[in-house]
C-alpha positions as CSV (number, residue, x, y, z in Angstrom):
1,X,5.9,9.7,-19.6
2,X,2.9,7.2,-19.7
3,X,0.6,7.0,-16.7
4,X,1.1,4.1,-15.0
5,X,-1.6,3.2,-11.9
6,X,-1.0,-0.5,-11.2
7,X,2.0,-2.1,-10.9
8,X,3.4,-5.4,-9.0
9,X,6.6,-5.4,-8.0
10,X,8.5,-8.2,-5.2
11,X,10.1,-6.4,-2.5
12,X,12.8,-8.2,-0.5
13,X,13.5,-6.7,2.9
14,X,17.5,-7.2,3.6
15,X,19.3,-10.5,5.3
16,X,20.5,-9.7,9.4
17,X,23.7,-10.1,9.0
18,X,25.8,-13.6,10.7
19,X,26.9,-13.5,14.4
20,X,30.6,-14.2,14.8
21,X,32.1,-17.0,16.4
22,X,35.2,-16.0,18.0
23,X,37.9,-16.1,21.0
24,X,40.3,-13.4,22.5
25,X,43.6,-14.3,21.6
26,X,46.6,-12.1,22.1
27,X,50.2,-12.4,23.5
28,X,50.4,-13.2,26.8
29,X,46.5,-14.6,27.0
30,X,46.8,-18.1,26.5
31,X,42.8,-18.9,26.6
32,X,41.0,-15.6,26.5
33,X,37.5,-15.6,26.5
34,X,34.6,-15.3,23.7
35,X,34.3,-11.8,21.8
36,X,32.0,-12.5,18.9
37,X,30.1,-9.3,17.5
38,X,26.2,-9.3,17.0
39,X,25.5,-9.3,13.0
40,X,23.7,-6.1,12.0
41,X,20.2,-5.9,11.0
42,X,19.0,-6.0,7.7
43,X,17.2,-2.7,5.6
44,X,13.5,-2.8,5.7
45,X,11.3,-1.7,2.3
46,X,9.6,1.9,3.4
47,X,7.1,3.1,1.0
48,X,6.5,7.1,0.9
49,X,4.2,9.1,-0.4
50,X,5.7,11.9,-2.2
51,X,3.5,14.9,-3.8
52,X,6.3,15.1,-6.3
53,X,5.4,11.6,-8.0
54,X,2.2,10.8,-9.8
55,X,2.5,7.8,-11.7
56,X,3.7,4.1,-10.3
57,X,6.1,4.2,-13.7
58,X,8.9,3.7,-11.6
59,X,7.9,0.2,-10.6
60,X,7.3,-1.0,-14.5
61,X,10.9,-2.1,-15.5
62,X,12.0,-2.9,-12.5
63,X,9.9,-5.8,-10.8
64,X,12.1,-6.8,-8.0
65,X,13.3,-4.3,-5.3
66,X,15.9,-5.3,-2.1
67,X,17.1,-3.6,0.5
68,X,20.6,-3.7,2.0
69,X,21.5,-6.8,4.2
70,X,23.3,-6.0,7.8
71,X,27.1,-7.0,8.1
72,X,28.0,-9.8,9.9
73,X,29.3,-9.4,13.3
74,X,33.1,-9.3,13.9
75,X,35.7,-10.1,16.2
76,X,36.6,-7.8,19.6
77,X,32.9,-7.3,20.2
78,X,32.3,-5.1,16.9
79,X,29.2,-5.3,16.0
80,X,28.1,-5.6,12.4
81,X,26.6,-2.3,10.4
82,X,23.2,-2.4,10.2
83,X,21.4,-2.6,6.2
84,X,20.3,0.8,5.0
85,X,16.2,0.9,4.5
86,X,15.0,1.1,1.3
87,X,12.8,4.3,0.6
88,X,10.4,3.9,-2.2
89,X,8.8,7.0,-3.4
90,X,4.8,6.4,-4.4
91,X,2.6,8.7,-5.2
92,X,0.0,9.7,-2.5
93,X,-2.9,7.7,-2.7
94,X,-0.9,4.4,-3.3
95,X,-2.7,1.3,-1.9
96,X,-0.1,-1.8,-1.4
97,X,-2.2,-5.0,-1.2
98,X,-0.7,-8.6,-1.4
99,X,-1.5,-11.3,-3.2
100,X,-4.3,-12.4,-1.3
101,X,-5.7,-8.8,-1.3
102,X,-5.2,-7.5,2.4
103,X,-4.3,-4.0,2.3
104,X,-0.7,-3.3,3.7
105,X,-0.8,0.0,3.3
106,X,-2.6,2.9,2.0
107,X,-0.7,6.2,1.8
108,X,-3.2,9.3,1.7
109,X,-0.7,12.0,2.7
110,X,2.4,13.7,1.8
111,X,5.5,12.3,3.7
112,X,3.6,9.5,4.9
113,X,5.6,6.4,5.2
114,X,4.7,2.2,5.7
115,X,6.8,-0.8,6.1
116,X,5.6,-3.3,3.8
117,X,9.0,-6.0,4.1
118,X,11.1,-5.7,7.4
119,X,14.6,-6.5,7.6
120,X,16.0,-9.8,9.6
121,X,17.3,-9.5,12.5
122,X,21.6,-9.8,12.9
123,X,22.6,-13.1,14.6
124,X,24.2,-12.8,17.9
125,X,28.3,-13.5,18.2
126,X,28.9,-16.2,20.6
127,X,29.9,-13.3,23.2
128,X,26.2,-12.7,24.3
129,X,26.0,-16.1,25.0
130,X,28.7,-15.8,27.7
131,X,26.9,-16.6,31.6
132,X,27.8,-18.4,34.6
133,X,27.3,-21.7,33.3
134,X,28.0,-21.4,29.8
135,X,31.6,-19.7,30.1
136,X,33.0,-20.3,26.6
137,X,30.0,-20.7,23.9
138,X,31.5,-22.0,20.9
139,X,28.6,-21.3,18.7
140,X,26.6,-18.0,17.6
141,X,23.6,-17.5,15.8
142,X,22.9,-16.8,11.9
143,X,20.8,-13.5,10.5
144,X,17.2,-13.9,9.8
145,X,16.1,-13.5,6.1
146,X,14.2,-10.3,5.7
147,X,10.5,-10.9,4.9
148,X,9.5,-11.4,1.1
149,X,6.3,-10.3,-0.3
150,X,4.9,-9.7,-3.4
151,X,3.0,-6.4,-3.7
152,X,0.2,-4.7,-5.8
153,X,0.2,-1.3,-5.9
154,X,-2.8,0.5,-7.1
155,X,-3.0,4.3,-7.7
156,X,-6.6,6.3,-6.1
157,X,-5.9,9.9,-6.9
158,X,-7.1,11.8,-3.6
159,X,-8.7,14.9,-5.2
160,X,-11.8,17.2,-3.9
161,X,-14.0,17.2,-6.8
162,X,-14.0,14.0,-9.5
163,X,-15.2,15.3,-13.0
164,X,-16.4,13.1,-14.9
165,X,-18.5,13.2,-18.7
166,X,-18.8,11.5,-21.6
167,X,-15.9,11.9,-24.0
168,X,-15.3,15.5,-25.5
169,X,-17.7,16.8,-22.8
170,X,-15.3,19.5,-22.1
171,X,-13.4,18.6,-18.9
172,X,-9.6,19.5,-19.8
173,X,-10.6,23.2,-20.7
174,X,-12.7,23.7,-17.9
175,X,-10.1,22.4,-15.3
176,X,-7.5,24.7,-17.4
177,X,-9.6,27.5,-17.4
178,X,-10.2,27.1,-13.5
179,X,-6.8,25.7,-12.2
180,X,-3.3,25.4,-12.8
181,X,-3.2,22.4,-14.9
182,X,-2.5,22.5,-18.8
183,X,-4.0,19.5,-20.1
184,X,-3.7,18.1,-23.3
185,X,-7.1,20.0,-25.1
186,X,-8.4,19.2,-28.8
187,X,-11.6,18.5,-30.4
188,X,-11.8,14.8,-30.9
189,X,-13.0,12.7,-28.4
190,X,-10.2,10.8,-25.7
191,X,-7.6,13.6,-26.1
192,X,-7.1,13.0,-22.0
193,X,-5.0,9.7,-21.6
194,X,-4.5,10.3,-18.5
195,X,-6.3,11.8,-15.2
196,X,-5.2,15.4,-14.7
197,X,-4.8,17.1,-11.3
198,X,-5.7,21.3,-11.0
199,X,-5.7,23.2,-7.7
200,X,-8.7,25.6,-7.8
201,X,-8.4,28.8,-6.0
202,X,-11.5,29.7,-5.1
203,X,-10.8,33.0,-2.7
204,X,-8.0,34.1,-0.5
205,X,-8.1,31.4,2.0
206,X,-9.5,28.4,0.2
207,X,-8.5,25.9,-2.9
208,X,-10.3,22.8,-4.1
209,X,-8.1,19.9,-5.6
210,X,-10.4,18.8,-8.9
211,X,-9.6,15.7,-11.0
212,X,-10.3,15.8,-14.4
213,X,-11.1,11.7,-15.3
214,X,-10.7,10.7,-19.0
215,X,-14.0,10.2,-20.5
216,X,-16.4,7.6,-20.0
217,X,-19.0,5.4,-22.4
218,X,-21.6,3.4,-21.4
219,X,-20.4,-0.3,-20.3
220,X,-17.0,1.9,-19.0
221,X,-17.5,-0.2,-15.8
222,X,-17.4,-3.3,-17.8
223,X,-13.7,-2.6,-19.8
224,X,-14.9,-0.7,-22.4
225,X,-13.5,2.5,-23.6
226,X,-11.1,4.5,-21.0
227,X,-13.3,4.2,-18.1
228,X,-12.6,1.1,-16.8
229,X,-8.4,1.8,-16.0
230,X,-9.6,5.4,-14.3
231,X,-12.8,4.7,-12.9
232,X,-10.8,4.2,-9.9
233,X,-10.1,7.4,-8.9
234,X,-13.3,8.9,-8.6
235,X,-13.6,6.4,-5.2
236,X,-11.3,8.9,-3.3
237,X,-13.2,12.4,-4.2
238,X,-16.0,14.6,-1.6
239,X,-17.7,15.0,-4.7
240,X,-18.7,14.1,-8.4
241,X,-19.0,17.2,-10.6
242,X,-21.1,16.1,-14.0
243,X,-19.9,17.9,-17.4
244,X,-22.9,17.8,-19.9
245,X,-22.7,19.3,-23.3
246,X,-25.2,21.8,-24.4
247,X,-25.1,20.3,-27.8
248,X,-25.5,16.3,-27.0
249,X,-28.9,15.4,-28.7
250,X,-30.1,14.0,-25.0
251,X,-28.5,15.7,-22.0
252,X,-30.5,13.6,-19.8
253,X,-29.2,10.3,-21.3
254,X,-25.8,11.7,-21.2
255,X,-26.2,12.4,-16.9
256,X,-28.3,8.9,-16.7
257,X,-25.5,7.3,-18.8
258,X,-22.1,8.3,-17.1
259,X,-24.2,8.1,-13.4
260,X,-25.5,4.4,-14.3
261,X,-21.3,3.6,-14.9
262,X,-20.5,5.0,-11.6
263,X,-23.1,3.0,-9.9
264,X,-22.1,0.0,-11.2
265,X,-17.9,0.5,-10.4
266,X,-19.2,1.1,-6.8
267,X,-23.3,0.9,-5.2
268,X,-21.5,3.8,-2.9
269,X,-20.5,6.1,-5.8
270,X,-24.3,7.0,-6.6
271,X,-24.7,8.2,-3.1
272,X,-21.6,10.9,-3.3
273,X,-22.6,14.4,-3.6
274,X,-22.9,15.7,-7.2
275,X,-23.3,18.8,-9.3
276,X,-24.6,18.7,-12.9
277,X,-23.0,21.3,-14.5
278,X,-23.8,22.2,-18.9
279,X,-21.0,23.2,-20.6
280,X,-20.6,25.4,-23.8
281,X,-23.6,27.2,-23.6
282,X,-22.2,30.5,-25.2
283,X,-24.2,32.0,-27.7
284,X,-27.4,29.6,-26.1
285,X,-30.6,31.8,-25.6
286,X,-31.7,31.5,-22.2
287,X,-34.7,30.1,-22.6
288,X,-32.8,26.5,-24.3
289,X,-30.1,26.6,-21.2
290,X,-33.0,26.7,-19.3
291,X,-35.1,24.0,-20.7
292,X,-31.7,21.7,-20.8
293,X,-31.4,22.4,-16.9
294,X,-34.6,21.2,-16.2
295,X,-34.5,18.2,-18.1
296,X,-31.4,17.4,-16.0
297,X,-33.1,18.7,-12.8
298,X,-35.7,15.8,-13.5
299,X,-33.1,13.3,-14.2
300,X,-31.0,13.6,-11.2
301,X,-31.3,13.3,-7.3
302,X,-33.6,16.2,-5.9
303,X,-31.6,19.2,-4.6
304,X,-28.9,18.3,-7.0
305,X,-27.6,21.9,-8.4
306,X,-27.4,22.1,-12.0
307,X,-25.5,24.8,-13.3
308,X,-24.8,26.0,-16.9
309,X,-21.1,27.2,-17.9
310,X,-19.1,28.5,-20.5
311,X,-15.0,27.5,-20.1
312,X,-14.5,29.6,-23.5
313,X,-16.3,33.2,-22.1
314,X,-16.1,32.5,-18.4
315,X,-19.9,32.3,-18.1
316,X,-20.8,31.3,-15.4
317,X,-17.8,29.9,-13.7
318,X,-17.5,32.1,-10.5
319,X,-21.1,30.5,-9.6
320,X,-19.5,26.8,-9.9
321,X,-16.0,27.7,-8.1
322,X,-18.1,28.7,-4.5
323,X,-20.6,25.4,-5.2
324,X,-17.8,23.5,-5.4
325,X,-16.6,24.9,-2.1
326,X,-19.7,24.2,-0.5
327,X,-20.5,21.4,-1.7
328,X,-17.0,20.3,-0.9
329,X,-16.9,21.4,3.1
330,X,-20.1,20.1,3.4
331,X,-19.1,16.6,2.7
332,X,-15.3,16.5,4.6
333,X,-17.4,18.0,7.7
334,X,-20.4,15.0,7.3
335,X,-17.3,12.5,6.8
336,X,-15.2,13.6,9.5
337,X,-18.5,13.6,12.1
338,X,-19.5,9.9,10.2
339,X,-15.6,8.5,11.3
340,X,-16.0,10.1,14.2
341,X,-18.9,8.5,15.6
342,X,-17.0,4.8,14.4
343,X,-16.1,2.3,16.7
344,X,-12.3,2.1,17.5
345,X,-11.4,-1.7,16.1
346,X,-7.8,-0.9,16.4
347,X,-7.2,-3.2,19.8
348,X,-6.6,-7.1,17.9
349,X,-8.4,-9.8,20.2
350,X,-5.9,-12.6,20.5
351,X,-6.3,-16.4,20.4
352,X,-3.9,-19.1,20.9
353,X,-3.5,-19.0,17.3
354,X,-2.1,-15.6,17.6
355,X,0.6,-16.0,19.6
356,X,4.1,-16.4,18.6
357,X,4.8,-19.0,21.1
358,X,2.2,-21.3,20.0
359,X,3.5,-24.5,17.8
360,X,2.6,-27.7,16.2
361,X,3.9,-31.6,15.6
362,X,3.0,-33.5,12.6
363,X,4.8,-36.7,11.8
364,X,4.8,-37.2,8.4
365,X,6.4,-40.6,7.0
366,X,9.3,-41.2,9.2
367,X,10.0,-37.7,10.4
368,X,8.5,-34.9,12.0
369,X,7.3,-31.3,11.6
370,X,7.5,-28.9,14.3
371,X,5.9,-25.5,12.8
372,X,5.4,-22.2,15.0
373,X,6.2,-19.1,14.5
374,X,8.6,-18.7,17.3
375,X,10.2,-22.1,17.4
376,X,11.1,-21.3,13.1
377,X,12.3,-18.2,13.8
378,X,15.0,-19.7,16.3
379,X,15.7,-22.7,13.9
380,X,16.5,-19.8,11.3
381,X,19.0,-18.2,13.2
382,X,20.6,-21.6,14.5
383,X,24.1,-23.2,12.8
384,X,23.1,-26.6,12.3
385,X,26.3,-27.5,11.6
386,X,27.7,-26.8,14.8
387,X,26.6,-28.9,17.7
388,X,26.5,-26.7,20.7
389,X,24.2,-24.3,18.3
390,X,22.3,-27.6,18.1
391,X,22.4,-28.2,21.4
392,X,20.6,-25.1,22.4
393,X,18.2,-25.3,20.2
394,X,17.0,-28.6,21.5
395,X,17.5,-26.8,25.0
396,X,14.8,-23.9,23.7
397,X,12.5,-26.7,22.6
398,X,12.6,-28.1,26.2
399,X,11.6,-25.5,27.6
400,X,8.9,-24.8,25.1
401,X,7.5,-28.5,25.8
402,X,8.1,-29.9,21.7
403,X,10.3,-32.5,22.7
404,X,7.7,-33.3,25.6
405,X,5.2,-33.7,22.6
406,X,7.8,-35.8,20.5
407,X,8.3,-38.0,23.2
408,X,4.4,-38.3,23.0
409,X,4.2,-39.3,20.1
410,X,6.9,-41.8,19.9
411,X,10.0,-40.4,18.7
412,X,12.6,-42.3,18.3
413,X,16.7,-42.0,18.3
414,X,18.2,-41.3,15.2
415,X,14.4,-40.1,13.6
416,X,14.5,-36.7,11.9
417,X,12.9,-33.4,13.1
418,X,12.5,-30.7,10.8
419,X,11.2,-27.3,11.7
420,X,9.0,-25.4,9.5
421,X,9.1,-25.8,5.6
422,X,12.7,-25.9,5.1
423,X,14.0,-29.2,4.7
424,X,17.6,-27.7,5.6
425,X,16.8,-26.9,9.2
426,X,16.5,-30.0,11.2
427,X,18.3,-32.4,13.3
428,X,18.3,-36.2,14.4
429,X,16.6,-36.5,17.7
């Protein structure tokens, strides 16, 4: 299977299904009285996150995804069967983002679930409309259409450790020497296609998640080479582990070049905690390993370890596995205090604007517009091709002050009024 980390796919959350218009009639009961069922609801679109997917491959083919609309309502008071959800399985660390770029939802844990499209509401059967005053409604109200969207989703893999090196560096046998993963390994440069996940177990109680990012080349950040699809998801990792090769003619250059990349995806990334580490130094006399470290030691941030390794002997690696551990609680704990110490922004401040109840009149030619979020969501559910439904609407924008507003502005009988975008749901005043 190719790896697949972007993919935009429309979701269509399901239709509420139709309220039913009907009366009691059975032997002996000449004029019984009104018994239509509420429509059910329609499915909502769930993303999940699911450890057992790691690639958006799923979503390639198949661009459009719906969920199951509710049943309409029926007679005897039966109401409708509601739409089943539709659950789509995403790997963890899926952001969905719509067109405009707002984030709907970003999954960073197994199990983890999000409504991006919710379902439309079932129409109510002309028996809820039953009171005092209105003793036999002969009307009942249609299902909402479930909301549309078109979503992005982007793959951030949500690892411990990011390791990252120029091409043929020696990532894929050091993260198969240190984890369970069995990446592809050969000795040309861009064997790895494809980021690789390996669970480190470092002692009894702990394990570092590393991800092993396909190699990167100067101007990477720009669309050349590999780096640009994966430099991604090195945003999501505590910290960057550097893989320098003992043989590369600078190994300075090499750090400054694959740093300089990670700078310019994101300012942020040259702030992240980072070990330098040179690999394939069997064989190397000391004295060289240690001349190559402190040319790296004088290229990188002070106090940045640089340790040399051997994947091939095991040279070495013990050292690395409890750095990375370190290195690794030492930025979850100074991340945790930092989102601690946040303000909580979760409470929305509200304006008119906000509000659901809030609406507007436009004449435009020799009809008006009547937009509002409320006022379209009852125009949506009303039969415009039954009077009484008609009726109450107008009744509902009474009581909301529109036709008030109409009158204002000089309506006149027989002039249409539309509300919202839909040239379908309108009247004659």
């Amino acid at each position: 299977m190719n790896f697949v980390d972007t993919a935009v796919v429309k979701v269509v959350a399901g239709k509420g299904g139709d309220g039913k218009l009907s009366f009691r009639r059975e032997k002996f009961i000449a004029k019984g009285g009104p018994n239509g069922g509420d429509g059910g609801d329609g499915g909502d679109i769930v993303l999940v996150a699911s450890r057992n997917q790691n690639t958006l491959a799923a979503f390639r083919h198949q661009k459009e995804m719906r969920a199951e609309a509710g049943e309409p309502g029926d007679r005897n008071n039966r109401h409708g069967k509601n739409g089943k959800d539709l659950l789509l399985a995403v790997p963890v660390g899926t952001i969905a983002s719509d067109t405009d770029g707002n984030v709907m939802a970003d999954l960073t844990e197994d199990g983890q679930k999000a409504v991006v499209a919710q379902g439309g509401r079932g129409g109510f059967g002309n028996a809820h409309f039953t009171s005092s005053r209105r003793q036999t409604p002969a009307f009942a109200e249609k299902g909402e259409p479930g909301d549309q969207a078109e979503l992005r989703l982007e793959l951030k893999m949500i690892a411990d450790v990011g390791l990252v090196g120029l091409p043929n560096a020696g990532k894929s046998t050091l993260l198969s020497k240190v984890s369970n993963a069995r990446p592809e390994i050969a000795d040309y440069p861009f064997t790895t296609l494809r980021p690789n996940l390996g669970v480190v177990d470092v002692d009894d109680s702990t394990s570092v998640l590393l991800a092993d990012i396909p190699g990167l080349i100067e101007g990477a950040s720009a669309g050349k080479g590999l780096g640009h699809d994966f430099l991604r998801h090195v945003e999501r990792t505590a910290v960057i582990l550097h893989l320098i090769d003992a043989y590369t003619e600078d190994v300075a250059d090499a750090y400054r070049t694959v740093r300089d990349e990670l700078k310019a995806y994101r300012s942020e990334l040259g702030k992240r905690p980072q070990i330098i580490v040179l690999s394939k130094v069997e064989g190397l006399d000391e004295e060289i390993v240690a001349d190559l470290a402190a040319q790296l030691k004088k290229a990188a941030p002070k106090g940045t370890p640089v340790l040399a390794v051997s994947s091939f002997s095991g040279q070495g690696l013990r050292e690395l596995l409890f750095t990375l551990k370190d290195a690794v609680t030492t930025a979850r704990t100074k991340a945790a205090k930092a989102a601690a110490k946040q303000p909580d922004t979760a409470v929305p401040v509200l304006t008119l604007s906000d509000t659901s109840d809030s609406w507007r009149v436009v004449r435009k030619g020799k009809h008006f517009v009547v937009t509002g979020q409320r006022i379209e969501q009852f125009a949506r559910r009303t039969d415009f091709g039954n009077d009484e439904a008609v009726q109450r609407l107008r009744h509902i924008m009474g009581k909301m002050g529109i036709l008030h507003e109409l009158r204002r502005r000089g309506v006149e009988a027989g002039q249409s009024i539309r509300i919202g975008s839909s040239e379908n749901d309108g009247f004659d005043y």
